[in-house]
FIBADO-182106 format. One record per atom (N, C-alpha, C, O, CB): x, y, z. Coordinates in steps of 0.2 Angstrom, whole numbers, padded with zeros to 4 digits, always signed. Each point is the difference from the previous one (the first is absolute). Glycine has a CB too. Layout:
BEGIN
XYZ;...
This chain:
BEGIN
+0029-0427-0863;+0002-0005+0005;-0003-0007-0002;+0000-0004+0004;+0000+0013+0005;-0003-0009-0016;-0002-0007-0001;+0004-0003-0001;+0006+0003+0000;-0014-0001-0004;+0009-0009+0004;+0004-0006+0001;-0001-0005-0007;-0004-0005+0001;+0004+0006+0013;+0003-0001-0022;-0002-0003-0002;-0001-0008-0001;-0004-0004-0004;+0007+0014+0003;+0001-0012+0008;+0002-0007+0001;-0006-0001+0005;-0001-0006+0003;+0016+0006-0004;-0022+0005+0003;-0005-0003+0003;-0002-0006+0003;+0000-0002+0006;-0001+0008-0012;-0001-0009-0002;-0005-0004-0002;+0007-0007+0004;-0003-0005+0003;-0007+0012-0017;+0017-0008+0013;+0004-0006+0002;+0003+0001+0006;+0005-0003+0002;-0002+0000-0013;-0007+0007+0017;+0003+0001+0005;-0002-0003+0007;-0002+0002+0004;+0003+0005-0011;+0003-0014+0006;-0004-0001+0008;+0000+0004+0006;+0006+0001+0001;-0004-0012-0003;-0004+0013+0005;+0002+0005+0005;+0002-0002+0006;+0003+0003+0004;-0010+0003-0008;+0004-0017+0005;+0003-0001+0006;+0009-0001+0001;+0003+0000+0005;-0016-0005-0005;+0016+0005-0007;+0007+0002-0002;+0003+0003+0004;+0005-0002+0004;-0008+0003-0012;+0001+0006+0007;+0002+0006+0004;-0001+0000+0004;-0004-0004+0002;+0004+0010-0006;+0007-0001+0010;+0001+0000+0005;-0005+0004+0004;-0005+0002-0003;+0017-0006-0001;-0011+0007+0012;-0004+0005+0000;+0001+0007-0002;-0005+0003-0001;+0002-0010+0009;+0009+0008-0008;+0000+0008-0003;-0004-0001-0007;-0004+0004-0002;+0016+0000+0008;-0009-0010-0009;-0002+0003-0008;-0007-0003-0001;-0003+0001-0006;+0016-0002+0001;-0016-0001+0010;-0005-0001-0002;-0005+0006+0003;-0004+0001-0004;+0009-0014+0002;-0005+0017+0008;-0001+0005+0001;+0000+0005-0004;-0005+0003-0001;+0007-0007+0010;+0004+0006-0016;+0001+0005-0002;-0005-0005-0008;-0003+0003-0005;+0018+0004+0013;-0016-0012-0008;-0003-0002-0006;-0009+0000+0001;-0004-0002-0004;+0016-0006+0002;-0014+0012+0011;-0007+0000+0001;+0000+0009-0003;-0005+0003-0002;+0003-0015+0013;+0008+0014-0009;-0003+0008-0002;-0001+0001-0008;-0004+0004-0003;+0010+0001+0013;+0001-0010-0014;-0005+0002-0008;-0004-0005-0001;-0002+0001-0005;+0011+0003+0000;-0013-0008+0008;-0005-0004+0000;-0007+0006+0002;-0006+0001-0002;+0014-0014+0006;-0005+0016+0002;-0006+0005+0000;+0001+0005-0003;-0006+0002+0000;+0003-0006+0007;+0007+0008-0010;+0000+0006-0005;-0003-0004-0005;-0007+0000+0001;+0018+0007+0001;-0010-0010-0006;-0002-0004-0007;-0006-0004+0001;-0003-0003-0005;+0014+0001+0002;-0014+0002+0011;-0007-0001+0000;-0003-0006-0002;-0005-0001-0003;+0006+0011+0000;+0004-0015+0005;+0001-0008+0001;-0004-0002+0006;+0002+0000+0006;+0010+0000-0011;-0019-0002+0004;-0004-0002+0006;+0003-0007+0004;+0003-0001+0006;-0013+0007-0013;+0008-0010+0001;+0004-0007+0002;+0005-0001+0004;+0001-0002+0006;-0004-0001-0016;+0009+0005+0004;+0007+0001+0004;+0001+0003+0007;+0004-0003+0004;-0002+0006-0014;-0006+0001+0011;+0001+0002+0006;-0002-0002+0006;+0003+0000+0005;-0004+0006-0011;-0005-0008+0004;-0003-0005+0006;+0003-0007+0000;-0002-0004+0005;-0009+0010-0005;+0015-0007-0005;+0004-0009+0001;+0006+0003+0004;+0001-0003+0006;-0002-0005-0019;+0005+0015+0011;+0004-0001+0004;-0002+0002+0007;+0002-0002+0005;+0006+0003-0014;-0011+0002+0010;-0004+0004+0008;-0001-0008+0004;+0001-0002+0006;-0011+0016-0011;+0008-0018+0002;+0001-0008+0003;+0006-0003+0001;+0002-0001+0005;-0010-0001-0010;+0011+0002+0000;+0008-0003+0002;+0002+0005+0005;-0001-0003+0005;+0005-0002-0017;-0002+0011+0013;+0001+0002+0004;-0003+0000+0007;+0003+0004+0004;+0001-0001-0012;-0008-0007+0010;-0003+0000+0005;+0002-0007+0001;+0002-0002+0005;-0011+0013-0005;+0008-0016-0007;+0005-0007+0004;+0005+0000+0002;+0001-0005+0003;-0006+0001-0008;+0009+0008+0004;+0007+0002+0001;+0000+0001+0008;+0004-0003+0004;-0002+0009-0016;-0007-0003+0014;+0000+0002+0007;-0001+0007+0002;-0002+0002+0006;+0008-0010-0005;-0005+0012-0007;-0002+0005+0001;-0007+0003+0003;-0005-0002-0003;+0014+0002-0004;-0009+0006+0012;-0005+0001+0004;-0006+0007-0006;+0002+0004-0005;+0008-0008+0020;-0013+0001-0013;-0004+0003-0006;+0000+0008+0001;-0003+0003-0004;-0006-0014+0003;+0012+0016+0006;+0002+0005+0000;+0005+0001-0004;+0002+0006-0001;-0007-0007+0010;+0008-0004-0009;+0006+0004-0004;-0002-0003-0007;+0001+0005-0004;+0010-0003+0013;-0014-0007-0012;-0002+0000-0006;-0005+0006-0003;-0001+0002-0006;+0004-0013+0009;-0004+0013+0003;-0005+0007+0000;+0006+0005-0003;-0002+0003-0005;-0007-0006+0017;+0014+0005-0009;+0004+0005+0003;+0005+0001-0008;+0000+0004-0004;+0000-0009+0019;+0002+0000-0014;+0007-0002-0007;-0002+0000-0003;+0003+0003-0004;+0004-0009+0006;-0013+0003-0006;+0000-0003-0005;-0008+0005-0004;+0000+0004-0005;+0006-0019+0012;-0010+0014-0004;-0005+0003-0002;-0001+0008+0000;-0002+0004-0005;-0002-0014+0008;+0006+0013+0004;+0000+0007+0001;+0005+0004-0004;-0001+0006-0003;-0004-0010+0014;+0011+0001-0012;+0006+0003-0001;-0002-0001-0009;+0003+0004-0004;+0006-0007+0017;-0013-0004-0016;+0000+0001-0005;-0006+0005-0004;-0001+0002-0005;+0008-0013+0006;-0011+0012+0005;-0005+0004-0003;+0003+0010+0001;-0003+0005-0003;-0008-0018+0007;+0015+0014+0001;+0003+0005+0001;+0007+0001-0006;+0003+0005+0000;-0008-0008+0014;+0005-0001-0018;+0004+0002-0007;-0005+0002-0005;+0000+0004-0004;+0010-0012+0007;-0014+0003-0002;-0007+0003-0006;-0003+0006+0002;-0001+0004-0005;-0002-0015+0003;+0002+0012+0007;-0003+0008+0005;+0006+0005-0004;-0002+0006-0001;-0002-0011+0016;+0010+0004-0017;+0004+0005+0000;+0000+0001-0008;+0001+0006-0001;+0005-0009+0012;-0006-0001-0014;+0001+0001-0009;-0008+0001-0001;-0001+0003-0006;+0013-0013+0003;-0017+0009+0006;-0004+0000+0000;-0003+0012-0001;-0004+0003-0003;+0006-0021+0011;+0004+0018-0002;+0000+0008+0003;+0003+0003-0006;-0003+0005-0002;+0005-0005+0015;+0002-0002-0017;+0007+0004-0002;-0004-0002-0008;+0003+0003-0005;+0010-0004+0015;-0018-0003-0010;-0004+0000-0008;+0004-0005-0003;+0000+0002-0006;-0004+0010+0003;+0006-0016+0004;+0004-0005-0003;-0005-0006-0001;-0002-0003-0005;+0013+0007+0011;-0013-0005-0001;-0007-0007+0001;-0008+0006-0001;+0000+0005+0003;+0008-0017+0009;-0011+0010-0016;-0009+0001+0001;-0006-0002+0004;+0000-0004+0005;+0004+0005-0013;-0010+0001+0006;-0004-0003+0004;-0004-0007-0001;-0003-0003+0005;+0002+0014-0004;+0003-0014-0007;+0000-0006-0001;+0004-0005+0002;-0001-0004+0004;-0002+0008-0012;+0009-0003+0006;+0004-0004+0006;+0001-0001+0006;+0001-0005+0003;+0002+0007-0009;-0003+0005+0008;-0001-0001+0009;-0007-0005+0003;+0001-0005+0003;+0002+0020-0002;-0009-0013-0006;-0003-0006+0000;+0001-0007+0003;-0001-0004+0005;+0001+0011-0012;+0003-0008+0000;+0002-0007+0001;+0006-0002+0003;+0003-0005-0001;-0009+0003-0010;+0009+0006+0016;+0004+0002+0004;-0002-0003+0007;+0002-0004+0003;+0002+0014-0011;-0010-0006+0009;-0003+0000+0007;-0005-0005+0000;-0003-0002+0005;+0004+0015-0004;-0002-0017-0009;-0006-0006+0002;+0005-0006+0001;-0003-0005+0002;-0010+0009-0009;+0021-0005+0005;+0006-0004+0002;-0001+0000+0006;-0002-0005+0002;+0010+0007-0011;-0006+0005+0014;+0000+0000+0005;-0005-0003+0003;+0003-0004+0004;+0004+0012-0005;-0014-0007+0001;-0006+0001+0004;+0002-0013+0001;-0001-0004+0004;-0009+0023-0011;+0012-0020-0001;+0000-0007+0000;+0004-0001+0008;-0003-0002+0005;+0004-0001-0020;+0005+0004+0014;+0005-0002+0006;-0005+0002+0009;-0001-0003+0005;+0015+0006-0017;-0015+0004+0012;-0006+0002+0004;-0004-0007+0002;+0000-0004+0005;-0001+0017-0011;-0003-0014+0001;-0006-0004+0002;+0003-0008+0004;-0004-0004+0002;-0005+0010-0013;+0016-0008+0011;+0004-0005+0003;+0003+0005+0009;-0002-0001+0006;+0006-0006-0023;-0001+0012+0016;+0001+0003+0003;-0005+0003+0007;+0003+0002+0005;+0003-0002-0015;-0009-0001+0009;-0008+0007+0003;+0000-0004+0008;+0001+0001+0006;-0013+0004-0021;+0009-0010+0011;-0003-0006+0009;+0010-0002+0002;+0002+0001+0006;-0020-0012-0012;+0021+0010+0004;+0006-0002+0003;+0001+0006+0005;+0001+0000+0006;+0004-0007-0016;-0004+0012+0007;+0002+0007+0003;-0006+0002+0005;+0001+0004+0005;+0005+0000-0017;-0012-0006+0012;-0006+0001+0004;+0000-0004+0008;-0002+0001+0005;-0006+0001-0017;+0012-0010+0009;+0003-0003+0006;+0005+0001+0005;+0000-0003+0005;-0003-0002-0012;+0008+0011+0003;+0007-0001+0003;-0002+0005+0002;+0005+0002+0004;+0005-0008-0009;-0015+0011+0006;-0003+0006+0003;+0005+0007-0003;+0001+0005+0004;-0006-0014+0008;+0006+0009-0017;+0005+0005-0003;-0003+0006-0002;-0005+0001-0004;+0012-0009+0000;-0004+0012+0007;-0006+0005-0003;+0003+0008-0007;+0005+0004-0001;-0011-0008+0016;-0001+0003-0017;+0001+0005-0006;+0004+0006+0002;+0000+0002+0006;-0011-0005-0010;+0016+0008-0002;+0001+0006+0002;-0005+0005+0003;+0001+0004+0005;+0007-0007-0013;-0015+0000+0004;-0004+0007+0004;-0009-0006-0007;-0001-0005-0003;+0015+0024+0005;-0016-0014+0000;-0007-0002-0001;-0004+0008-0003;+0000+0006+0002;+0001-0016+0010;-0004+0007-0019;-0002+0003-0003;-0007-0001-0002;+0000-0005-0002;+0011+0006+0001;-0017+0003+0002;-0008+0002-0004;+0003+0004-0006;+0004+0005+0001;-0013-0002+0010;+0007-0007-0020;-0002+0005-0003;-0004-0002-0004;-0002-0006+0000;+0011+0011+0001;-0012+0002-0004;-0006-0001-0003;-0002+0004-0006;+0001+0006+0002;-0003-0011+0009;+0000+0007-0018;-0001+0004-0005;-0006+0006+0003;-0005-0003+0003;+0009-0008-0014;-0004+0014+0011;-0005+0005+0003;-0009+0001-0003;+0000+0000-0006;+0013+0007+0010;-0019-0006-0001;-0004-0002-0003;-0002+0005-0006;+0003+0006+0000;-0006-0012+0011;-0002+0003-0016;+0001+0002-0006;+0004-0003-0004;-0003-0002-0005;-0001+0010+0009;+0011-0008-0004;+0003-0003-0005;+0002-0009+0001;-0001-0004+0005;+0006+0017-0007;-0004-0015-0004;-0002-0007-0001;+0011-0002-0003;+0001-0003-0005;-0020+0005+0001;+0021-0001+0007;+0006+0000-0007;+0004-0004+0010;+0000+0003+0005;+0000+0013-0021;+0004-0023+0014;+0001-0002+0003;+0010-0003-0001;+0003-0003+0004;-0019+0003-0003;+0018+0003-0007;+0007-0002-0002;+0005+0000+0003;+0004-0004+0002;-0006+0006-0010;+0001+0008+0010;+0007+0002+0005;-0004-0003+0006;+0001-0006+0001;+0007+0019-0006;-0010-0012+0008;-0003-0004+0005;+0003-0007+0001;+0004-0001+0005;-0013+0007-0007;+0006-0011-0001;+0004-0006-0001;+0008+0000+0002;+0004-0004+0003;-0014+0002-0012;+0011+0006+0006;+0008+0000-0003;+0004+0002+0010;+0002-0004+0004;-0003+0009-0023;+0000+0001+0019;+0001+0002+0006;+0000-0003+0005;+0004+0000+0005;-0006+0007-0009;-0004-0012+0005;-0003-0006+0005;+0006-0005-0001;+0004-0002+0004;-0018+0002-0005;+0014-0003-0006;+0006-0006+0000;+0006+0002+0001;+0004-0004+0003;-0010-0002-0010;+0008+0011+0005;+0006+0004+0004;+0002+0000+0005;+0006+0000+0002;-0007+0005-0008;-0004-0004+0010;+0001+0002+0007;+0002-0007+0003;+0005-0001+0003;-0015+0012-0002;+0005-0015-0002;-0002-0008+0001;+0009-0003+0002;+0003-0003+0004;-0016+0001-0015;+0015+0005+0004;+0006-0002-0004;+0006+0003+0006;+0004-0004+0002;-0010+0004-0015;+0005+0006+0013;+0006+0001+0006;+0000-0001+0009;+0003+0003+0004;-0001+0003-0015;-0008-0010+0011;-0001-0002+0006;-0006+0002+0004;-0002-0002+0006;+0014+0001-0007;-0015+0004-0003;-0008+0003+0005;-0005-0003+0000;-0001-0002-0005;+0003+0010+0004;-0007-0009+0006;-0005-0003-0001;-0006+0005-0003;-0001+0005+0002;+0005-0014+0007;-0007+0007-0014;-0005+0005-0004;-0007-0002+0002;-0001-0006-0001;+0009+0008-0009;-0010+0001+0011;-0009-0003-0002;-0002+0007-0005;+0001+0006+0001;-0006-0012+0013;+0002+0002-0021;-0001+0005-0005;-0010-0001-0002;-0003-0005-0002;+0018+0004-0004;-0017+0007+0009;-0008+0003+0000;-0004+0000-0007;-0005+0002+0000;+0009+0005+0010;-0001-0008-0017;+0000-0002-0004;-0002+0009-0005;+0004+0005-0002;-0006-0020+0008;-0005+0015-0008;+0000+0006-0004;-0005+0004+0002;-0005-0003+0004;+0010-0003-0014;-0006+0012+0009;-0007+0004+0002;-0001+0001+0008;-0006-0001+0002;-0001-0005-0012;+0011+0007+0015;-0002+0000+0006;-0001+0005+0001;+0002+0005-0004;+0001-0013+0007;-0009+0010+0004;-0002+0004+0002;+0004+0003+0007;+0005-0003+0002;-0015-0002-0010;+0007+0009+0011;+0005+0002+0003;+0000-0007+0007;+0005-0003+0002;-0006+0018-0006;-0005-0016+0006;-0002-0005+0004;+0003-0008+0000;+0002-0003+0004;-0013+0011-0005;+0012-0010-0006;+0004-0005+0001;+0008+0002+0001;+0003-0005+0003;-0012-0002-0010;+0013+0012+0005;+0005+0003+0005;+0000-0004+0006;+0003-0005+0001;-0004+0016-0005;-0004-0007+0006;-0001+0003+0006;+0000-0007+0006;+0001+0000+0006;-0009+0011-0013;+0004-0019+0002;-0002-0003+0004;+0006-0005+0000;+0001-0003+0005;-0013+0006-0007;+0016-0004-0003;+0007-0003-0001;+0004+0004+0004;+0004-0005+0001;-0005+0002-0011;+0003+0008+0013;+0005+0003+0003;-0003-0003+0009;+0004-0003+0004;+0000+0016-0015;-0009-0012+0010;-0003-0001+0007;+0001-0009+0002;+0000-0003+0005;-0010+0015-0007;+0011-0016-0004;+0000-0007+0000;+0006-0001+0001;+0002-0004+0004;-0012+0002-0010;+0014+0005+0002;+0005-0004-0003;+0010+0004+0003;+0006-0002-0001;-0019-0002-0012;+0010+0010+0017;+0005+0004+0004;+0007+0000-0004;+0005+0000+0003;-0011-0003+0009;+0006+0004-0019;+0006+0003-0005;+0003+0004+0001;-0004+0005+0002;+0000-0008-0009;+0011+0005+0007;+0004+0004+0002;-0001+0006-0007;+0000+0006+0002;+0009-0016+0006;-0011+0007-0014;-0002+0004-0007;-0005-0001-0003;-0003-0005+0000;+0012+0005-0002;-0011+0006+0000;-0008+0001-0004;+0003+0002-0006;+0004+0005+0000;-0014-0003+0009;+0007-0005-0013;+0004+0000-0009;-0009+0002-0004;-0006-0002+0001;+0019-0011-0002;-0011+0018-0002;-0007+0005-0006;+0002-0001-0005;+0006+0003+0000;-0010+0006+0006;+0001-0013-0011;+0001+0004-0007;-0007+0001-0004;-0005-0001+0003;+0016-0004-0005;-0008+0008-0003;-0005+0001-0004;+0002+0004-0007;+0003+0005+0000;-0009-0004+0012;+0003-0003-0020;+0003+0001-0003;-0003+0006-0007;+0002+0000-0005;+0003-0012+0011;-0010+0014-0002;-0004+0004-0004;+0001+0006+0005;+0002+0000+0006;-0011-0010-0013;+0007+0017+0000;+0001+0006+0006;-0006+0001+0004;+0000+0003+0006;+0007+0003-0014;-0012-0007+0005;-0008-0002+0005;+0001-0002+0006;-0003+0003+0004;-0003-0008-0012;+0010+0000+0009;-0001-0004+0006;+0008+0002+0005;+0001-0002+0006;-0010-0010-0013;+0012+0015+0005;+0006+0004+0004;-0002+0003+0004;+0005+0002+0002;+0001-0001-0010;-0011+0003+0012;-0001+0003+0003;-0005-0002+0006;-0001+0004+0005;+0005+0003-0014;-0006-0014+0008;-0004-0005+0008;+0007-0003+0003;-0002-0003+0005;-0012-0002-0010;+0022+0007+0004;+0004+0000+0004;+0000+0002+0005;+0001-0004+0005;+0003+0004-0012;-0005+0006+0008;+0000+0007+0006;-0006-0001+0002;-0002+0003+0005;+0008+0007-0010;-0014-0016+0001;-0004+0000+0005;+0002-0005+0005;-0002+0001+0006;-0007+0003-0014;+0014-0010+0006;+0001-0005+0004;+0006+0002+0005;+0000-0003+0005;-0004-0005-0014;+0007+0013+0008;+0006+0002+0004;-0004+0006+0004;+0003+0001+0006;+0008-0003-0015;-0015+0006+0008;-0002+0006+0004;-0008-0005+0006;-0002+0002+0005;+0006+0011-0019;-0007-0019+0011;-0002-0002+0004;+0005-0005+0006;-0003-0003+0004;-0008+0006-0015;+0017-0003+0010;+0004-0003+0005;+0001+0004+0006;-0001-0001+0006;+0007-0005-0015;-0004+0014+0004;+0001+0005+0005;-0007+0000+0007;+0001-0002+0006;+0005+0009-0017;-0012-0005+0007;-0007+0001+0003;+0001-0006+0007;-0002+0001+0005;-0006+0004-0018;+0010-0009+0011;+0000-0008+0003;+0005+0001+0006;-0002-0003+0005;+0000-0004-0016;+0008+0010+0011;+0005+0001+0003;+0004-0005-0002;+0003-0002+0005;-0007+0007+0003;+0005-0007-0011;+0004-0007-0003;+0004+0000-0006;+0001-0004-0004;-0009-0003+0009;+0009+0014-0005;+0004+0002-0007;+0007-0002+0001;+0003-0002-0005;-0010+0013+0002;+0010-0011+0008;+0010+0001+0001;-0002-0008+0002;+0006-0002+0001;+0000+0017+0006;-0010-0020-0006;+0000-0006+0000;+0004-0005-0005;+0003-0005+0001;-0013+0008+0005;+0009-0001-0010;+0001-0003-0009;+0006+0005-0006;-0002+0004-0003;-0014-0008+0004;+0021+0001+0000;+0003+0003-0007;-0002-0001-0006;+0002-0004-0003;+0004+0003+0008;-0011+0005-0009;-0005+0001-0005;+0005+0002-0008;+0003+0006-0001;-0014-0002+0011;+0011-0008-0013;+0003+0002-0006;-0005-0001-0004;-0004-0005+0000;+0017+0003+0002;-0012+0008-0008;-0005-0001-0006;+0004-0002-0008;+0005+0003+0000;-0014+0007+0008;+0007-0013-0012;+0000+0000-0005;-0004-0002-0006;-0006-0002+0000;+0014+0003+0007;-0003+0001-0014;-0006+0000-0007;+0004+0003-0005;+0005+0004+0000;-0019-0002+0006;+0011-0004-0012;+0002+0004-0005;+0001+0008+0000;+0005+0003+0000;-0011-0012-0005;-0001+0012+0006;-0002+0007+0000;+0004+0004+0008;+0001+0006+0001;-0016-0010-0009;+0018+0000+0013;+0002+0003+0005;+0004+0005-0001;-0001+0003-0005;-0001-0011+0011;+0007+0010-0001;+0007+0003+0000;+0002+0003+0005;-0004+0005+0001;+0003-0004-0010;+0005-0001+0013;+0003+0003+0007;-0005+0004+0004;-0002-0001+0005;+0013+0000-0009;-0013+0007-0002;-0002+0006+0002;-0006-0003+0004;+0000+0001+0006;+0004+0008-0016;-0010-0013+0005;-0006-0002+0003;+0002-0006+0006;-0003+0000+0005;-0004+0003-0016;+0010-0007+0011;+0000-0003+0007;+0002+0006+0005;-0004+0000+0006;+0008-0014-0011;+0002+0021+0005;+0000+0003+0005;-0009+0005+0002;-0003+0002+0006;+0020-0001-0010;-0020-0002-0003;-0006+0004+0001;-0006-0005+0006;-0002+0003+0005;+0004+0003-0020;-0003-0013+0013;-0002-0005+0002;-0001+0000+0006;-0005-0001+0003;+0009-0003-0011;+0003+0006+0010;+0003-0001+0009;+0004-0010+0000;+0001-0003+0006;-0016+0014+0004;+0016-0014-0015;+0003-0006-0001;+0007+0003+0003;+0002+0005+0001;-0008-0011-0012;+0009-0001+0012;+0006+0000+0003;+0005+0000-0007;+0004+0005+0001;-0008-0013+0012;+0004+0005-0017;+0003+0000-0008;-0005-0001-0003;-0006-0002+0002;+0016-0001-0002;-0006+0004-0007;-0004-0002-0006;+0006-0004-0003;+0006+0002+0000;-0015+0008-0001;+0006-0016-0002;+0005-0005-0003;-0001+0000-0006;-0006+0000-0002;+0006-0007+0010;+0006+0006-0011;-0003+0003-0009;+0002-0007-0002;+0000+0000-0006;+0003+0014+0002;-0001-0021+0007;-0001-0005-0002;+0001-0006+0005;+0002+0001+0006;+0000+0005-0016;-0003-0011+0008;-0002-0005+0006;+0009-0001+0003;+0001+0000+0006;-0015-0008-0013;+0019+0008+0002;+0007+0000+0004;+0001+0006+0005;+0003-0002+0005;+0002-0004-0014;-0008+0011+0008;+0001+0007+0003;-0005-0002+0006;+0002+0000+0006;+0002+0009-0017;-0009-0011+0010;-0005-0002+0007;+0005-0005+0005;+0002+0003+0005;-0015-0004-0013;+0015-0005+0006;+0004-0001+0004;+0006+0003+0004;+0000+0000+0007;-0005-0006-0013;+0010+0008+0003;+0003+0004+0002;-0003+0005+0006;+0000-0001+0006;+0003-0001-0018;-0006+0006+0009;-0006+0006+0006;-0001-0006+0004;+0004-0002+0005;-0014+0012-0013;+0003-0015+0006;+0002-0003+0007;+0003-0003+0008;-0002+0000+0006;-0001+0001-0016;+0008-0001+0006;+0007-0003+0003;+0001+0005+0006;+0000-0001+0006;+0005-0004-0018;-0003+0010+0006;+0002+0007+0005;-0003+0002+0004;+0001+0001+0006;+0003+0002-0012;-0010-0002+0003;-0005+0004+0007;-0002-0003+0007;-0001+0004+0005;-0004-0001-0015;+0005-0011+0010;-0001-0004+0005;+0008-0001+0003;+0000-0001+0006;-0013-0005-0012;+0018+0007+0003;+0004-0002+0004;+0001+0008+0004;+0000+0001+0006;+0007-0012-0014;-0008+0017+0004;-0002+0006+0005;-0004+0001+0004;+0002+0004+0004;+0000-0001-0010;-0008-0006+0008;-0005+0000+0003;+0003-0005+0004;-0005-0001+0004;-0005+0006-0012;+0014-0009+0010;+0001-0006+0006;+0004+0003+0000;+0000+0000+0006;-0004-0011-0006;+0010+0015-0002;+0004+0002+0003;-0001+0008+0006;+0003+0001+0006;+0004-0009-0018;-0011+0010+0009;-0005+0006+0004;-0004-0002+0006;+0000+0003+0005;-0003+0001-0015;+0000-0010+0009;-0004-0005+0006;+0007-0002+0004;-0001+0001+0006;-0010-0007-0014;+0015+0005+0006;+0006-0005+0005;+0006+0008+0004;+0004+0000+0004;-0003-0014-0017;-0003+0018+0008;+0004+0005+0006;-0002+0002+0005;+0003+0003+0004;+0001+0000-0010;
């Protein structure tokens, strides 16, 4: 989707479709700049930062999520994918905090204590970010207690575990089996992932999924919470 003609492109040119379809190869191709000039023009236009949100950012980060799934795009690129997006975000965030809009859902994650390995982590956070969630990411090594004190603070619809070593795969089920003891296990849609995972161990875990990559976390995401409100709503 790169555009050789880049570098001679004014974008104030374009119209709004083409300039919308010119933010999603700006953000596949991992165009910071680009992105955040046009995430501006579009909002001088008049557009409401929701749907610059909507059209432009989500939808182009929801094509990268997808080539991203199917092995087309890597972990490098998504990358610089998700730090394009995060530019246009940081223009975004307080507008959208004004107009009182709210996130699909609300996400805690965090790498589980003992391991130190923070990439898919990262990646799955700016993903999520990307298709509309608000994330708070606990960073690396937690214990069960900072879980524990974020969920209590911060009332996320999702609790996200990784961990990328086989050592530390197994303080999953301490953080999920101490929800239970708690009564606040069915509170949190808990998905785990990592390199070393695989369905079998998140079903072992008691996780809601296991995500074998940050497009497939979205995805689960998606689903699970639109299940869980639609359960609540009947």
């Amino acid at each position: 989707m790169a555009n050789e003609f880049e570098d001679d492109l004014d974008l104030n040119t374009l119209n709004d479709e083409e300039l919308t379809e010119q933010v999603h190869d700006d953000l596949y191709n991992g165009l910071r700049e680009e992105v955040v000039e046009a995430t501006n023009i579009l909002l001088g236009r008049g557009w409401t930062a929701a749907r610059v949100l909507d059209d432009a950012l989500v939808e182009g980060m929801r094509i990268v999520g997808v080539d991203f799934r199917d092995g087309i795009l890597f972990v490098p690129e998504v990358l610089l994918a998700a730090n394009a997006m995060k530019g246009g975000m940081e223009i975004l965030r307080p507008l959208l905090a004004e107009t009182g809009v709210e996130p699909i859902g609300k996400m805690v994650i965090g790498t589980v204590k003992g391991d130190i390995h923070d990439i898919g982590k990262n990646l799955v956070g700016m993903m999520m970010e990307g298709a509309g969630f608000e994330v708070i990411d606990l960073g690396i090594n937690n214990p069960v207690e900072k879980y524990l004190e974020a969920i209590e603070l911060h009332k996320p619809d999702i609790l996200g575990l990784s961990a990328l070593l086989t050592t530390t795969m197994p303080y999953m089920k301490v953080v999920i089996d101490t929800l239970k003891e708690k009564g606040i296990r069915n509170d949190y849609i808990v998905l785990v992932g990592g390199a070393p995972l695989n369905e079998e161990f998140g079903k072992a875990v008691g996780a809601d999924a296991y995500c074998r990559d940050a497009g497939i976390a979205v995805e689960t995401a998606k689903t699970l919470i639109a299940a869980r409100r639609a359960a609540a709503a009947a």
